[in-house]
Steps between C-alpha positions, in 0.01 A plus 500: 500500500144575441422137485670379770169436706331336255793251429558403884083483536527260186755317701294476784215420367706195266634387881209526675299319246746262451551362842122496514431238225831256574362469887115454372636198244723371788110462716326373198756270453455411851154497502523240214705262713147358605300282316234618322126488647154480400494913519290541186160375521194783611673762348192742539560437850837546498447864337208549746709458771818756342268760467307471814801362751805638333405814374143588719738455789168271646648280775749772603243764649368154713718718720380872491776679597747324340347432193393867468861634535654255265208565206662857557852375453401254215310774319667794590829324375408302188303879347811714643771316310267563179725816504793286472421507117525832495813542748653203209455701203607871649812287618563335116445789302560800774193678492268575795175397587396392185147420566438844590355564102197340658392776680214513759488087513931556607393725762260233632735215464738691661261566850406162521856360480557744797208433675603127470832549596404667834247222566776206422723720732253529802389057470906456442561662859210353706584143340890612644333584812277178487816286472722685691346700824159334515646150437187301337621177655453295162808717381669367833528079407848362515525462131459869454808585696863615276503563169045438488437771759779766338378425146190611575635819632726560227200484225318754691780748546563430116123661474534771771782625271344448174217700601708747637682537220204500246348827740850706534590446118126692446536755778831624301384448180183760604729725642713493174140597317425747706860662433471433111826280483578387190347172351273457832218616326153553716359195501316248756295521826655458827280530796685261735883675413385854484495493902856424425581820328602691804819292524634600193359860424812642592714285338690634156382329205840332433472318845140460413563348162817247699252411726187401263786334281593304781185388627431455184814224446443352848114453416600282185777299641319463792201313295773308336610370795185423641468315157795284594491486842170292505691187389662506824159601684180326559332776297509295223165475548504837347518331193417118552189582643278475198666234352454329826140505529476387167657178542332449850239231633212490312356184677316524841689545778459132664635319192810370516661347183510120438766292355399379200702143580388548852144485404515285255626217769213577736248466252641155442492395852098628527392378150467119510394507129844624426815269448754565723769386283382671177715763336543846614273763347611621203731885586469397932821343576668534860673829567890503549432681852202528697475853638738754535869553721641750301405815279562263147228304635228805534274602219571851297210663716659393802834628414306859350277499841846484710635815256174692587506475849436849623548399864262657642408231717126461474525186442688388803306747777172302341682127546342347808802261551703787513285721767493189730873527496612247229789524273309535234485854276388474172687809442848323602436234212450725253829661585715217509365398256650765286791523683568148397376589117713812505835244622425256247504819236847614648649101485368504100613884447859321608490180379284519206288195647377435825785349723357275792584725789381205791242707592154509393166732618380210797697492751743758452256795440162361618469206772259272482381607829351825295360294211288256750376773713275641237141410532461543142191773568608701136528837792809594335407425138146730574655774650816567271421802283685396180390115528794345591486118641660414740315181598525350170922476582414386861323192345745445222799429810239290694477298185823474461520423893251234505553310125868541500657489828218308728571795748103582560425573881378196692136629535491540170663130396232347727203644354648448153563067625144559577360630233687199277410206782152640628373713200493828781716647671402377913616169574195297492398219330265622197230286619525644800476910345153595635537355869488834632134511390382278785778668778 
């Protein structure tokens, strides 16, 4: 009977863990429906920017108060669930706090956690406040309505509990010290769940001992959960984030990628040394698609930058298209985006293979009104805090728009019959170019 706990936490802990890696290989796998990019050139850079983006938290404290409170979170949450080790190990083998042999540096681990638990649980309820009472209006959009707007809730109830959880299991666990129960030897600093104390101080040690036992089990499942629950969730970021900014931009911000083919022909049309009719470069030959109208037809980063959308909306409250009233949110195409990804997963988890469903990402998640209202500024890509592109998509469907389907806007197909009659894109002659010199 005796190891009854430890058999069910083993179980637990087998579940938990379990679940965890089959839906991370079911995103990698999706991920690795894209094609794979030029992602691994300036890798100094690359590192540079992990360390000073993804983990200095850099572009997120652009915006004080936000950025403040979610350092706190990020912080307070990734050092907190170092005592998950510990709460892994008492569960296994049935001792408790096992890192207490460590004396004075326990006690100080201890106070911090607690210190960083109340500070997660303060920014957790003014971001619910933020969201919910204040209502910042880039958490207002029409894309962050259903299942967007009560995820985000749900994740930070998830850490109002957590926390919660964490402070009560200490507050009973001192009170079990201070009453020299068995096995909950003195050990650890609590400043935060001391002020708890009077709660339980009347409380008989059995009830205090069900109680610290509980919070105890709910604190653990809880995080295992959370664990699972962020497949579902745009907190993925939680864990995409790094790998993210890794694999981001490295090139500056106005260059947009060439066509190898697509080049190639234009330097044949401007090069009169060249022969038009001579063989193809040797490794350029003409792609089977120009741009993109589905997810299969994005690149790996694309597909990760869609799975690390945090949703914050940063980048659409920044798009000029959308504050003049456009369509257009940079934020929406990241989210169908994976929407579309995550349906093209569920058709393979099915099928075993992708089955043509008739639908694709333009037209029956993004229109192409959205793709040619952006002014291609790079707003969005700037302002995203885990370097997420959402231009480089936009362009991909224009492509596809423009070289595929001939379906360019009519500005735009005159000044492109311009630019191939008259060598510019106004409609005059090109002898005729500098006339405005002598208006």
């Amino acid at each position: 009977m005796q190891y009854i706990p430890n058999i069910l936490f083993l179980i637990l802990l087998l579940v938990g863990s379990g679940f965890f890696i089959k839906n991370s290989k079911k995103i990698i796998r999706n991920i690795k429906l894209g094609y794979k990019g030029n992602d691994l050139d300036h890798k100094k850079e690359r590192w540079t920017n992990v360390f000073r983006i993804a983990l200095g938290q850099s572009k997120m404290v652009v915006r004080p108060i936000a950025g403040i409170l979610h350092v706190v979170v990020y912080v307070g949450f990734v050092i907190i669930n170092i005592e998950v080790l510990e709460i892994i190990i008492d569960g296994l083998f049935g001792t408790h706090r096992i890192f207490s042999s460590i004396g004075t540096l326990y006690n100080i681990l201890i106070a911090s956690f607690e210190l960083l638990a109340f500070l997660v649980l303060v920014s957790v309820i003014i971001f619910w406040i933020r969201r919910n009472i204040k209502r910042i209006k880039r958490f207002l959009s029409p894309e962050m309505k259903g299942w967007p707007k009560n995820d985000a809730n749900i994740i930070l109830y998830f850490e109002m509990v957590l926390m919660s959880l964490f402070l009560i299991m200490n507050a009973t666990d001192k009170q079990l010290q201070i009453l020299g129960a068995e096995q909950y030897i003195k050990a650890g600093s609590f400043p935060i769940s001391s002020f708890l104390l009077p709660l339980f101080e009347n409380l008989s040690q059995s009830s205090l001992i069900i109680l610290e036992r509980s919070a105890w089990w709910l604190h653990i499942t809880g995080i295992f959960i959370f664990l699972n629950y962020l497949y579902f969730s745009k907190h993925l970021h939680i864990l995409l984030a790094f790998p993210n900014v890794y694999y981001g931009s490295v090139s500056p911000k106005g260059k947009f990628k060439n066509l190898a083919s697509v080049t190639k022909e234009v330097k044949l049309m401007m090069d009169p040394t060249v022969d038009p009719f001579a063989a193809p470069a040797e490794g350029i030959s003409d792609p089977a698609k120009f741009g993109a109208s589905d997810v299969l037809d994005l690149s790996r980063t694309q597909l990760l930058n869609a799975y690390t959308c945090t949703e914050c909306g940063r980048c659409t409250s920044n798009c000029p298209a959308n504050q003049t009233g456009k369509k257009l949110s940079p934020r929406k195409i990241m989210m169908d985006t994976r929407d579309r990804l995550e349906e093209v997963g569920k058709s393979i988890d099915t099928n075993g293979v992708f089955i043509p469903d008739n639908k694709q990402l333009l037209g029956d998640y993004i229109t192409k009104e959205e793709l040619w209202a952006c002014t291609t500024c790079n707003a969005c890509v700037e302002s995203c805090p885990v370097s997420i592109d959402p231009l480089s998509i936009i362009m991909d469907m224009r492509q596809y728009l423009v070289m595929e389907q001939s379906a360019a806007p009519n500005e735009l197909n005159i000044a492109m019959s311009n630019i191939e009659n008259n060598g510019a894109p106004w409609p005059y002659n090109q002898m005729d170019r500098l006339n405005w010199k002598n208006e």
